[in-house]
C-alpha positions in Angstrom: 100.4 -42.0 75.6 104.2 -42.6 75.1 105.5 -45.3 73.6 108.0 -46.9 76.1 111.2 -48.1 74.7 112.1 -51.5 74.3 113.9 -53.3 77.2 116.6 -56.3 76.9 114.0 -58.7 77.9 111.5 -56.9 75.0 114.4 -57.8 72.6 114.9 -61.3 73.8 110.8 -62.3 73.1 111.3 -60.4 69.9 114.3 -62.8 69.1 112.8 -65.4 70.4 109.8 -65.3 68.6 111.6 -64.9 65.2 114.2 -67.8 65.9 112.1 -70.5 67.7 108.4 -69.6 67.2 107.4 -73.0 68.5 109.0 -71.8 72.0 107.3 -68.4 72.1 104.1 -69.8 71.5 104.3 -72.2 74.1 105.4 -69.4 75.9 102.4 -66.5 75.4 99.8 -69.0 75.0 97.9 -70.2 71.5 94.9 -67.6 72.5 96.8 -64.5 72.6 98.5 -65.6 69.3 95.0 -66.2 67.9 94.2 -62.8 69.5 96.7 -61.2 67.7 96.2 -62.7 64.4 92.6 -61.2 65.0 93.7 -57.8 65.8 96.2 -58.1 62.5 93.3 -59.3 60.1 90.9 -56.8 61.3 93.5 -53.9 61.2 93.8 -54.9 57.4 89.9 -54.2 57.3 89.0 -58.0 56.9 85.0 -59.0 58.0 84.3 -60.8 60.9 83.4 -63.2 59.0 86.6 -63.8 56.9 88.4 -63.2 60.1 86.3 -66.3 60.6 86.6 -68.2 58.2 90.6 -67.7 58.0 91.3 -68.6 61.6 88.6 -71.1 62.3 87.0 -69.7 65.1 82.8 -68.2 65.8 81.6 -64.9 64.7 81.4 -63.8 68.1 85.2 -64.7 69.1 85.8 -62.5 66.0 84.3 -59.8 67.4 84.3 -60.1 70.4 88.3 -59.7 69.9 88.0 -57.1 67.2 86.8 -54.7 70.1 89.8 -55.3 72.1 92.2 -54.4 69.6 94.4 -51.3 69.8 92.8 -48.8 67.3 90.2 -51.0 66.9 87.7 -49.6 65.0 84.8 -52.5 64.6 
């Protein structure tokens, strides 16, 4: 599948979320950001457990998540 290019309104959440982080939290919600920290621990080939341990959440959220990822390979 293609990537599709970015869009004004991709660059404006990308510039949002380097300038004013708090905002594009609030924004996306704390769980995807937890979701994606997930995804970015697990794509560096962290355990579920230190994925754990790092981000204070169970075992099963870990994984749980982990399976979602793109190129997830748990």
């Amino acid at each position: 599948m293609a990537k599709k290019p970015m869009t004004d309104l991709d660059k404006k959440l990308q510039e949002m979320a380097l300038l004013n982080w708090h905002q594009f939290v609030a924004l996306i919600g704390e769980d995807s950001v937890t979701i994606a920290k997930i995804c970015l621990l697990r794509r560096d080939k962290r355990s579920y457990e230190a994925i754990k341990r790092k981000l204070d959440v169970t075992y099963d959220t870990a994984r749980y998540h982990c399976s979602k990822c793109p190129n997830s390979e748990s």
